[in-house]
DOSE-223021 format. One line per 5 residues: number of its first residue (from 1); their letters; for each residue x, y, z of N, C-alpha, C. Coordinates in pm, 1 decimal, m for minus. Example, Ala and Ser with C-alpha at 12.3 -4.5 7.8 and 13.67 -1.06 7.14 Angstrom:
BEGIN
1 = as = 1319.0/m569.0/780.0/1230.0/m450.0/780.0/1320.0/m330.0/780.0  1285.0/m225.0/708.0/1367.0/m106.0/714.0/1290.0/3.0/787.0;
//
This chain:
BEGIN
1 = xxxxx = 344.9/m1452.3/m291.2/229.6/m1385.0/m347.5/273.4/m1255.4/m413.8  234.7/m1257.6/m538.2/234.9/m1107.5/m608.3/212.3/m985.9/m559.5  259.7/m943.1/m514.2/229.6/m770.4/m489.1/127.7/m703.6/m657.9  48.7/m611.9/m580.7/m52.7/m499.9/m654.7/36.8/m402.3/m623.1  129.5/m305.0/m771.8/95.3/m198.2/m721.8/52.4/m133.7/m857.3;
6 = xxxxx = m9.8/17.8/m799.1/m97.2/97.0/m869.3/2.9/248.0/m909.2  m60.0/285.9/m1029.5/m57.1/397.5/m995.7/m200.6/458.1/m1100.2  m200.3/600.3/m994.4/m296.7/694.8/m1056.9/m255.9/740.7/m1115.6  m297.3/831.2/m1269.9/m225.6/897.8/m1341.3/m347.0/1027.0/m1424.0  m257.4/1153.4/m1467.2/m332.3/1241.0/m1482.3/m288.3/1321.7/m1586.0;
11 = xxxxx = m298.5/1446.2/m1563.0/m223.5/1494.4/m1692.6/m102.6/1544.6/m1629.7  m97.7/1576.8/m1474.0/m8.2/1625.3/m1408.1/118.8/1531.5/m1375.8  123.2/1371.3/m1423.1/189.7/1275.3/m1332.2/99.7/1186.6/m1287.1  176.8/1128.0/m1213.4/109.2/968.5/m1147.8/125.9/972.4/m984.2  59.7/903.3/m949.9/67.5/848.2/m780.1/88.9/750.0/m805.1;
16 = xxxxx = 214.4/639.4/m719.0/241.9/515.0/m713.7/197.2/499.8/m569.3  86.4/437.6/m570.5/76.9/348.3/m440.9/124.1/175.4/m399.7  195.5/256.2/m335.3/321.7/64.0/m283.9/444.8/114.9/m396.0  590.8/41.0/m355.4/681.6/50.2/m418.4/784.4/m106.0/m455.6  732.9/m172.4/m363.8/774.2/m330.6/m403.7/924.0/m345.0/m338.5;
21 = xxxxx = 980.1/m428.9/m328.2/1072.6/m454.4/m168.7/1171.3/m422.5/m200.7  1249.9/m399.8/m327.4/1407.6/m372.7/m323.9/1405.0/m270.8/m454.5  1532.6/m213.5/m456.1/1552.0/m80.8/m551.4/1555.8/m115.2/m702.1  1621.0/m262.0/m723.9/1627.7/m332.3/m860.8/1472.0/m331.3/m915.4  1418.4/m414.8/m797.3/1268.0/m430.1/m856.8/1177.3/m297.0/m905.4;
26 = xxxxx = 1208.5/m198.0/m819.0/1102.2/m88.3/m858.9/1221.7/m0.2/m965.3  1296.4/5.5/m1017.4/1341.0/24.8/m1136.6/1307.3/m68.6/m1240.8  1273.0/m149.7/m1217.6/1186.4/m166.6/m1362.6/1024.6/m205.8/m1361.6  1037.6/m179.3/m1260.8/841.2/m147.7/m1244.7/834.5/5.5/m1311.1  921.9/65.1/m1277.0/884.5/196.4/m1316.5/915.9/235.1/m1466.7;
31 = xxxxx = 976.8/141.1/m1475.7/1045.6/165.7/m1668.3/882.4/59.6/m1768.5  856.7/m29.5/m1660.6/707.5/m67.2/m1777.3/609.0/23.2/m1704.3  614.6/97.1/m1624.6/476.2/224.8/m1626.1/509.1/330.1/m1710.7  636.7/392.1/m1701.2/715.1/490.5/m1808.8/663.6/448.2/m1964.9  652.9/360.2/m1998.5/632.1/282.2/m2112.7/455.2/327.7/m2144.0;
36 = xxxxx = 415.3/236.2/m2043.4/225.5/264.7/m2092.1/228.5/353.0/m2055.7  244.7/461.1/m1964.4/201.5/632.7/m1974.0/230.2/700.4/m2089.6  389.6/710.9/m2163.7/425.8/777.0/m2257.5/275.1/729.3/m2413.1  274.7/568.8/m2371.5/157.0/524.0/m2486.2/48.7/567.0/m2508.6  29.8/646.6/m2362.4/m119.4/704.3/m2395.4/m125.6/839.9/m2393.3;
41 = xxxxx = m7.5/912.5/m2400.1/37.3/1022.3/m2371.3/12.4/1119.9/m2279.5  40.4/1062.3/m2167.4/51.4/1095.1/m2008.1/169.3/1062.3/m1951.7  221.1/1198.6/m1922.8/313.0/1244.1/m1858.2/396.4/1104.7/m1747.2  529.3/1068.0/m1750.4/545.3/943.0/m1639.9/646.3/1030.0/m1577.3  593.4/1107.1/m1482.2/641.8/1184.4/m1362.9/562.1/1087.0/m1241.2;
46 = xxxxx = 651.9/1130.6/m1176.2/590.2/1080.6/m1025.1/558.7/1176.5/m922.5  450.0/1217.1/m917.2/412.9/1318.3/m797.9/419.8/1323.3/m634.5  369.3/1185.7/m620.4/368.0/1137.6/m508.2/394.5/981.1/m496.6  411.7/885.6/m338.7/427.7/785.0/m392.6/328.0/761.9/m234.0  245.2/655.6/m233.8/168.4/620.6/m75.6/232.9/499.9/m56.3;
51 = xxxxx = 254.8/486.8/43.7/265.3/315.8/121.9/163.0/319.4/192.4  68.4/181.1/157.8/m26.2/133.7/198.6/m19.2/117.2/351.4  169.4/45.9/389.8/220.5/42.4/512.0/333.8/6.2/488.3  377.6/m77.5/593.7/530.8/m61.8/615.2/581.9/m194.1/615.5  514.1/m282.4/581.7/571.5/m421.3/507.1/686.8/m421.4/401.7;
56 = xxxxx = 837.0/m482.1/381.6/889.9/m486.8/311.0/821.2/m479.5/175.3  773.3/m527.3/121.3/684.9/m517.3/2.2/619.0/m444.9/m86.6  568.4/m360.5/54.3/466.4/m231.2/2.2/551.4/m69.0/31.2  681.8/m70.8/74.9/749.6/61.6/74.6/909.6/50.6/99.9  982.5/m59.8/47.3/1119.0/m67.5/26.5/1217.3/m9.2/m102.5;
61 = xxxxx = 1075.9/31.6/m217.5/1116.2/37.3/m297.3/1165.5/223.0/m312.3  1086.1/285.9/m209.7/1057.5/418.0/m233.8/1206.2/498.3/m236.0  1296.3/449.5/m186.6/1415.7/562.4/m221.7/1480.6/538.2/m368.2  1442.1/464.8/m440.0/1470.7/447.8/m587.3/1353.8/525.7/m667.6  1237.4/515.0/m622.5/1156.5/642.2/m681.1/1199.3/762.4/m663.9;
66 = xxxxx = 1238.4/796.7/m570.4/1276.6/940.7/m521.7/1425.8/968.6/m589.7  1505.7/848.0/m610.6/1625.2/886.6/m672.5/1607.6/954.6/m796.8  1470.8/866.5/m905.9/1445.5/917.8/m1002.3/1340.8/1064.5/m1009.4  1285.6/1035.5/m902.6/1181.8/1141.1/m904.7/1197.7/1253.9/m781.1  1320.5/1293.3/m751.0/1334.3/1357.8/m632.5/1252.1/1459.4/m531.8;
71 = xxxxx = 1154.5/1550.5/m634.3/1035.9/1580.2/m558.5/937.9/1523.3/m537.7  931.8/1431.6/m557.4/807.9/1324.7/m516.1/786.8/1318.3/m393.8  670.1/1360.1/m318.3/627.3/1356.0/m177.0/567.4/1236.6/m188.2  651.6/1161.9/m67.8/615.9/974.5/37.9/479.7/1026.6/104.0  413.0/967.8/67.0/298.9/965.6/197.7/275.9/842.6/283.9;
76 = xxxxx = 272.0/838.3/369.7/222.6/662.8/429.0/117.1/737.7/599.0  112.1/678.1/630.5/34.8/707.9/811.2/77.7/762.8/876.6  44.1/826.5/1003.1/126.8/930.4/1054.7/195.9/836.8/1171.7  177.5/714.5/1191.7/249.3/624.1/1278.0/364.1/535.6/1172.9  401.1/564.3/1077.8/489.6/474.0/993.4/595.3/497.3/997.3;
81 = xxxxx = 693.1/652.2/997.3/773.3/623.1/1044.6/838.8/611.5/1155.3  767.9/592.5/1248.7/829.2/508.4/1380.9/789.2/315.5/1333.9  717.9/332.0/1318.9/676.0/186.5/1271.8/847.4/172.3/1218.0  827.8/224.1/1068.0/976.8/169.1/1036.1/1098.6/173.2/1098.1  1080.4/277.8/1179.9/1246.6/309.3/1269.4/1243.3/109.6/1384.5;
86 = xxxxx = 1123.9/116.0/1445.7/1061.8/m37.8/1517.7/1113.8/m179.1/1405.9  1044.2/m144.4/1310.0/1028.8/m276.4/1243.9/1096.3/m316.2/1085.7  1167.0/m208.6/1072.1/1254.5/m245.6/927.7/1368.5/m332.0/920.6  1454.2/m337.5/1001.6/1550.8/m415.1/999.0/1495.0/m559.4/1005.4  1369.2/m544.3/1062.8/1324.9/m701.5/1091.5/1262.9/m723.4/978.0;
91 = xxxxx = 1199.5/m649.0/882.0/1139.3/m620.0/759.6/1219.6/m716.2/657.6  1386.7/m626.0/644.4/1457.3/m670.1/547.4/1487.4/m828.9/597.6  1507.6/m869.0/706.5/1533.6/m999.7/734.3/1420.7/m1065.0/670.8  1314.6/m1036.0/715.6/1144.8/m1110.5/668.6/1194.5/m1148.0/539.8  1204.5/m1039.7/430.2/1223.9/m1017.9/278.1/1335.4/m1127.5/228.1;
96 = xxxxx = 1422.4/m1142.0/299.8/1505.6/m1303.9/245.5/1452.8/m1393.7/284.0  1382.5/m1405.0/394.5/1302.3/m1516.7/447.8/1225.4/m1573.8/318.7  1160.9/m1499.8/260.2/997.4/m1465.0/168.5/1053.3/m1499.1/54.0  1243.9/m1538.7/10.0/1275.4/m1523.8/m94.7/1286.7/m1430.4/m138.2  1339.5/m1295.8/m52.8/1369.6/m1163.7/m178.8/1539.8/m1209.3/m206.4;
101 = xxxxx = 1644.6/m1185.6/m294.2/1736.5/m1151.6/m326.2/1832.3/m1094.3/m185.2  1904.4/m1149.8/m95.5/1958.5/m1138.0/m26.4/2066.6/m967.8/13.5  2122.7/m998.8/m177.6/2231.1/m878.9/m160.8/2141.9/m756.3/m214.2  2045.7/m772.0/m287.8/1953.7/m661.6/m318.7/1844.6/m592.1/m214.7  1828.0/m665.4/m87.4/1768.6/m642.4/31.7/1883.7/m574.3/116.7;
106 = xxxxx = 2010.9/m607.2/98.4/2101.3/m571.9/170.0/2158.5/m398.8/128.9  2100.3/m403.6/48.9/2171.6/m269.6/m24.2/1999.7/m191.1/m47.0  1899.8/m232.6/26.7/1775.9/m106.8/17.8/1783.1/m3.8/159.7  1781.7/138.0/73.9/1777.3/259.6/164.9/1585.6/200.7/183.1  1570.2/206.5/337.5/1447.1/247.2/392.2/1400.4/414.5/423.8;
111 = xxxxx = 1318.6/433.8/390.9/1284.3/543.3/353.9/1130.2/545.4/423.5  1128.7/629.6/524.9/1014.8/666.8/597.7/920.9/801.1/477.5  813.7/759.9/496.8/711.8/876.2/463.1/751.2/1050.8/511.1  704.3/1098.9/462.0/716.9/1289.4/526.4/601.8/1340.6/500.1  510.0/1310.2/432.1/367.0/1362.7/437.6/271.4/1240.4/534.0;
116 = xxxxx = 210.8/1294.5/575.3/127.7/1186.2/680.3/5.8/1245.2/695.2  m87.1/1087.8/696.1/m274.6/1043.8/638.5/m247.7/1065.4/816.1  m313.1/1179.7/908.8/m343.3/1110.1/1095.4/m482.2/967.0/1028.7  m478.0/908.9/1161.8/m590.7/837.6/1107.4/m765.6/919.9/1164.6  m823.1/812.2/1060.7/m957.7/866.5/1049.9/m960.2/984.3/966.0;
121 = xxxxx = m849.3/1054.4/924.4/m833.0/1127.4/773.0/m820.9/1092.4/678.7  m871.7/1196.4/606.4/m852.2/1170.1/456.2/m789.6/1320.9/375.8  m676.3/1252.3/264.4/m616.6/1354.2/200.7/m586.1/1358.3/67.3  m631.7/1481.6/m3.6/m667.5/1464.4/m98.7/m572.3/1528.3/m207.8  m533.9/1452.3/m309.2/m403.5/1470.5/m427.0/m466.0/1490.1/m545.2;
126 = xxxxx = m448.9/1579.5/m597.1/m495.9/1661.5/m727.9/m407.4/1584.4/m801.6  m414.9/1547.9/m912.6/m310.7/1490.8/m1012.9/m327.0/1546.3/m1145.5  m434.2/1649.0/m1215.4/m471.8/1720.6/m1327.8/m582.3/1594.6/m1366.8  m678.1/1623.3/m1370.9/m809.1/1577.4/m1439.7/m830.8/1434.4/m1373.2  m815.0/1411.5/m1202.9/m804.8/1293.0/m1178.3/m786.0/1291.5/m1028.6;
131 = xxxxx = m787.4/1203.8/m918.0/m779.9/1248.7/m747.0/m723.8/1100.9/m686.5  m610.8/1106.4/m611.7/m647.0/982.8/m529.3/m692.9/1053.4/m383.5  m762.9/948.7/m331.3/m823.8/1024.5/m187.9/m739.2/930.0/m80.2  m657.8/994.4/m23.5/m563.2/915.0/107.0/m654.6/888.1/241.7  m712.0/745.0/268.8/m772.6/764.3/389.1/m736.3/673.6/471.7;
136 = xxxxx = m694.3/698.6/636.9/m677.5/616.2/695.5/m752.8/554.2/805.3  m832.1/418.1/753.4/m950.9/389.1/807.0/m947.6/318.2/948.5  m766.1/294.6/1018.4/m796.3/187.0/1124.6/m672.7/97.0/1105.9  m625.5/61.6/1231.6/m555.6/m59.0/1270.8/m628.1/m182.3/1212.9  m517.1/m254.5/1173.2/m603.2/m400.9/1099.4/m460.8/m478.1/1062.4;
141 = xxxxx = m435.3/m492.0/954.3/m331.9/m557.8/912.5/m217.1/m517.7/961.4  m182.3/m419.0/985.1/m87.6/m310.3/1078.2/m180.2/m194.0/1161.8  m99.3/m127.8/1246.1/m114.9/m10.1/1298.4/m105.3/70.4/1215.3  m46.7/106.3/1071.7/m26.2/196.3/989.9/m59.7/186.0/903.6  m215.1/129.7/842.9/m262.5/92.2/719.3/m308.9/221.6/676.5;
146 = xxxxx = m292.8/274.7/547.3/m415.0/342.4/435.5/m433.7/299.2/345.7  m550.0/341.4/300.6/m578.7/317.7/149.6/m639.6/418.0/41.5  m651.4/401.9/m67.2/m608.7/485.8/m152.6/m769.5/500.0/m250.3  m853.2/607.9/m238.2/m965.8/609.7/m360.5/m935.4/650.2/m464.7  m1007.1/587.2/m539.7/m948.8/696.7/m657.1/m1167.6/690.1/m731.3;
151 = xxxxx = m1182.8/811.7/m686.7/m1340.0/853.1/m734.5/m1387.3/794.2/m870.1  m1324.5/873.7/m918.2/m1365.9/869.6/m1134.8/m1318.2/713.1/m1161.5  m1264.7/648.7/m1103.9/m1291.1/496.6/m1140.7/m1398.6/385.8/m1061.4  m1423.2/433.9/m967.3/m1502.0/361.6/m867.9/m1405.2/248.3/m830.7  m1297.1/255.2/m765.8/m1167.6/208.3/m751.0/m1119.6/224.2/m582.8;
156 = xxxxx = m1129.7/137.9/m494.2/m1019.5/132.7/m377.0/m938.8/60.7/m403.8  m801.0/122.5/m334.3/m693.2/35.8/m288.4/m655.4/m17.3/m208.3  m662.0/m112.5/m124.8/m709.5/m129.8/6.5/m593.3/m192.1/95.5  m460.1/m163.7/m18.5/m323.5/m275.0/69.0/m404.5/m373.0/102.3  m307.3/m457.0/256.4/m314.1/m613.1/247.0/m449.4/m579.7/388.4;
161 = xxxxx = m503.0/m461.6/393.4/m630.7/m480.4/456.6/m723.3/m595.1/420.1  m693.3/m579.6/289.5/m791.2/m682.8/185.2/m677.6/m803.3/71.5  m701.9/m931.2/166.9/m612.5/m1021.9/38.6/m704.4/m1115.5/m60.5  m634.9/m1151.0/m170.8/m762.0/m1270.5/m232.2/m706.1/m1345.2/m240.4  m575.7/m1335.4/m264.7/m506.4/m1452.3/m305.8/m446.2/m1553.3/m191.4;
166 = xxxxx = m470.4/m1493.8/m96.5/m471.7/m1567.4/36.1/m538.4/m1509.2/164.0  m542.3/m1581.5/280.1/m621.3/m1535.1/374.4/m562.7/m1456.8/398.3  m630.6/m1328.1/480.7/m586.1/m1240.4/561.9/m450.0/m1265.3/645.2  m363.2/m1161.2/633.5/m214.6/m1166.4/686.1/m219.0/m1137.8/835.8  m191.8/m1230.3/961.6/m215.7/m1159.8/1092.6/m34.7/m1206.5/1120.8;
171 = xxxxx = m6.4/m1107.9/1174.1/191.2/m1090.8/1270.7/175.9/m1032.2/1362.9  306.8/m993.3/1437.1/284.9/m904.6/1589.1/274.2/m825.1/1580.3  263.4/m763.7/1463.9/226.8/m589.2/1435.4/67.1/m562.9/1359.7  m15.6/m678.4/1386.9/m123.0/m669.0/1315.4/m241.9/m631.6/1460.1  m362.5/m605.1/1440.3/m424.9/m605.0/1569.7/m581.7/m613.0/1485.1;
176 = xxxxx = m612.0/m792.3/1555.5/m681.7/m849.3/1483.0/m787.6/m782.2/1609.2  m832.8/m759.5/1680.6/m952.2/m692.5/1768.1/m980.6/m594.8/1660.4  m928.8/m532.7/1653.8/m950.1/m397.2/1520.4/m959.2/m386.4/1390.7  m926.0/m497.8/1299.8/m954.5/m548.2/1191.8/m1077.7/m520.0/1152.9  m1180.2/m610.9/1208.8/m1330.8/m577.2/1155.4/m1365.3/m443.4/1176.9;
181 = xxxxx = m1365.9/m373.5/1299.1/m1406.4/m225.5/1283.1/m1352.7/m155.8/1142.1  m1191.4/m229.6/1093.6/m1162.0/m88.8/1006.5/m1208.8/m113.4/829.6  m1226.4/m317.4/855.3/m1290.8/m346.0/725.0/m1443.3/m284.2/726.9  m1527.9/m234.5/854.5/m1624.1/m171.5/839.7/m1640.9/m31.8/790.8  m1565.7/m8.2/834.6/m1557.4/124.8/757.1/m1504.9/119.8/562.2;
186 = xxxxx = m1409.3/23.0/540.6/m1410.6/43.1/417.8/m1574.7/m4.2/353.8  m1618.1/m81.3/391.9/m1746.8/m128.1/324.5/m1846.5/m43.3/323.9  m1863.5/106.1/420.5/m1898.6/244.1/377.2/m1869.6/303.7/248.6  m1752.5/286.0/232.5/m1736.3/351.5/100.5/m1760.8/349.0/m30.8  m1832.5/451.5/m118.8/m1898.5/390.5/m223.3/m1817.3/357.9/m362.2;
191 = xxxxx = m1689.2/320.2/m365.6/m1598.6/235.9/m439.6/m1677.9/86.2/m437.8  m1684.4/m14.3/m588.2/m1750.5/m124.3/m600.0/m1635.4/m191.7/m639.1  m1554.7/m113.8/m658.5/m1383.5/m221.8/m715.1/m1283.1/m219.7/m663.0  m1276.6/m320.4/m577.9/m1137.9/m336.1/m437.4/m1008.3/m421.4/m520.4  m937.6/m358.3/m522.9/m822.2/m418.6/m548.3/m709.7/m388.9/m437.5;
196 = xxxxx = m707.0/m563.5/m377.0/m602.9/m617.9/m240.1/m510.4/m553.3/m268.1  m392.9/m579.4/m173.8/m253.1/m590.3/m145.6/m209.7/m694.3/m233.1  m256.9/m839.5/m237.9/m225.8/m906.9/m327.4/m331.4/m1022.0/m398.0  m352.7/m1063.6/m509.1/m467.1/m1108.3/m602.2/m525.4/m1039.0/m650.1  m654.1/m1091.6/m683.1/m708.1/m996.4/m787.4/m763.1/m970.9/m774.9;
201 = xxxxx = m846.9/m806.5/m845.4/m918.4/m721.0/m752.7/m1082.0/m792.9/m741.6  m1117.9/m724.7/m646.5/m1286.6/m782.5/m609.3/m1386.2/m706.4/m573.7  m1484.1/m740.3/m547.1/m1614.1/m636.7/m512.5/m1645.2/m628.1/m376.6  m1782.6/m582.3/m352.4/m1804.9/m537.7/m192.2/m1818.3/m666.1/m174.2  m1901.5/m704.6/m160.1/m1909.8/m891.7/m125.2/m1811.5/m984.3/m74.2;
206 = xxxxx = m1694.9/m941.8/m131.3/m1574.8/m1054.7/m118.8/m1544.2/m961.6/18.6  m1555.4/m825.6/12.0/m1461.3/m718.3/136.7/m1590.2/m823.3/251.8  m1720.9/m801.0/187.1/m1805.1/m857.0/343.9/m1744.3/m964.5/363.2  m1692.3/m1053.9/302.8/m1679.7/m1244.7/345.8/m1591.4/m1225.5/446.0  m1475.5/m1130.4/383.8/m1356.9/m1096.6/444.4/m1405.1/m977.8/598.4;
211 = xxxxx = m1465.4/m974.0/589.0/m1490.5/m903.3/725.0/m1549.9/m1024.4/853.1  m1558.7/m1058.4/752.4/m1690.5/m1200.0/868.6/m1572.6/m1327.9/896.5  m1485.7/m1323.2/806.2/m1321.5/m1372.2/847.4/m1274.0/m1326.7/958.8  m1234.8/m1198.4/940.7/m1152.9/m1158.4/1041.0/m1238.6/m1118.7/1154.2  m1352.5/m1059.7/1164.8/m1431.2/m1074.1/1302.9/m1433.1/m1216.7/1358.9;
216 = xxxxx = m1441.5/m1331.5/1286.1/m1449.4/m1480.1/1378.8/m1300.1/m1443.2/1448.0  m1201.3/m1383.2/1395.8/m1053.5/m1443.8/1400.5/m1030.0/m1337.0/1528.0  m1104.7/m1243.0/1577.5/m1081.4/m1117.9/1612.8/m1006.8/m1153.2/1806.8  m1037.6/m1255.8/1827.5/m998.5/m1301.7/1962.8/m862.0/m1358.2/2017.9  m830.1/m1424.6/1826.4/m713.3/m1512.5/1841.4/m568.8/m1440.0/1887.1;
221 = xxxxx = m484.2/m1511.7/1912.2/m347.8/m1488.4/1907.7/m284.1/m1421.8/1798.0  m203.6/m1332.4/1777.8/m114.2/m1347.4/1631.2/m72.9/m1453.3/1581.8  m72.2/m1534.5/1476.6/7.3/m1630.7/1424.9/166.6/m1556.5/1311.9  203.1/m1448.6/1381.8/374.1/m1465.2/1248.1/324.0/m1444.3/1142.2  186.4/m1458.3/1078.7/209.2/m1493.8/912.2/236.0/m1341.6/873.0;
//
């Protein structure tokens, strides 16, 4: 499944939320955002970068941002990097599993966050004429999920809290009892345009179906996926 990632952009720079699993890949993710920013003539600095969490996928890529963008403040949860110190090595194994590039997984610096969302906060990034709002709504897909507003678009980011392109992701680091509480809380928020972790983005409606998913599921076992 395709990874979403985003960035916000302003007059100040951009926020990349998610960085994509190996250092090759987010070097040239970042050379076609470099591209449409310069097109519209906005600045392709990187200010900050969020991990949604700590899935190979969504924050392997971040020490190749930082190579290029060295002041760029990581943000992710204030439980992520222990999460990653726990669960990265098993991460990069996952990532050949999944089909990443073996020797290009083998050669990614993991790179823990240094700014940290506690949960049930929210934090807020000025970018010049533009905001992402960092909030961390709840255990669900991980222990270390956030997601990302961005106001002036009517825009969440919701990582793999929210999938379309497939069902909801449950592993041993997911905690499906807590899922629905934290998809309840995103469905508070007055964003009408959810764009997943992966597929394509959707409205409140699809977040309710998906809540009424994972509340049936809320009893089960982990299944690995």
């Amino acid at each position: 499944m395709a990874l979403n990632v985003a960035a916000v952009a302003g007059r100040a720079g951009f926020v990349l939320v998610d960085t994509g699993s190996y250092e090759r890949e987010t070097a040239a993710l970042l050379d076609g955002l470099a591209a449409v920013l310069e097109r519209d003539g906005l600045p392709a600095r990187a200010l900050a970068v969020v991990n949604t969490h700590g899935h190979f996928d969504h924050c392997y890529g971040n020490a190749e941002v930082l190579r290029r963008f060295p002041d760029a403040d990581v943000w992710g949860h204030t439980g992520l990097p222990a999460y990653l110190a726990r669960w990265g090595e098993e991460g990069r194994a996952d990532a050949v599993r999944f089909g990443m590039p073996a020797e290009d997984m083998a050669a990614v610096r993991i790179v823990a966050p240094t700014h940290l969302v506690d949960a049930g906060r929210e934090v807020r990034l000025d970018i010049g004429g533009a905001e992402a709002l960092l909030y961390a709504p709840g255990r669900g897909h991980t222990g270390c999920d956030v997601v990302v507003r961005v106001p002036e678009a009517g825009v969440l980011l919701a990582g793999d809290l929210v999938e379309e392109s497939a069902p909801p992701s449950y592993g041993p680091d997911s905690f499906p009892a807590e899922w629905p509480g934290t998809l309840a809380h995103l469905l508070e928020l007055p964003e009408s345009v959810v764009v997943p972790g992966h597929g394509e983005p959707v409205d409140r409606e699809f977040v309710l179906g998906q809540w009424e998913y994972v509340k049936a599921r809320r009893g089960d076992p982990v299944d690995g996926g």
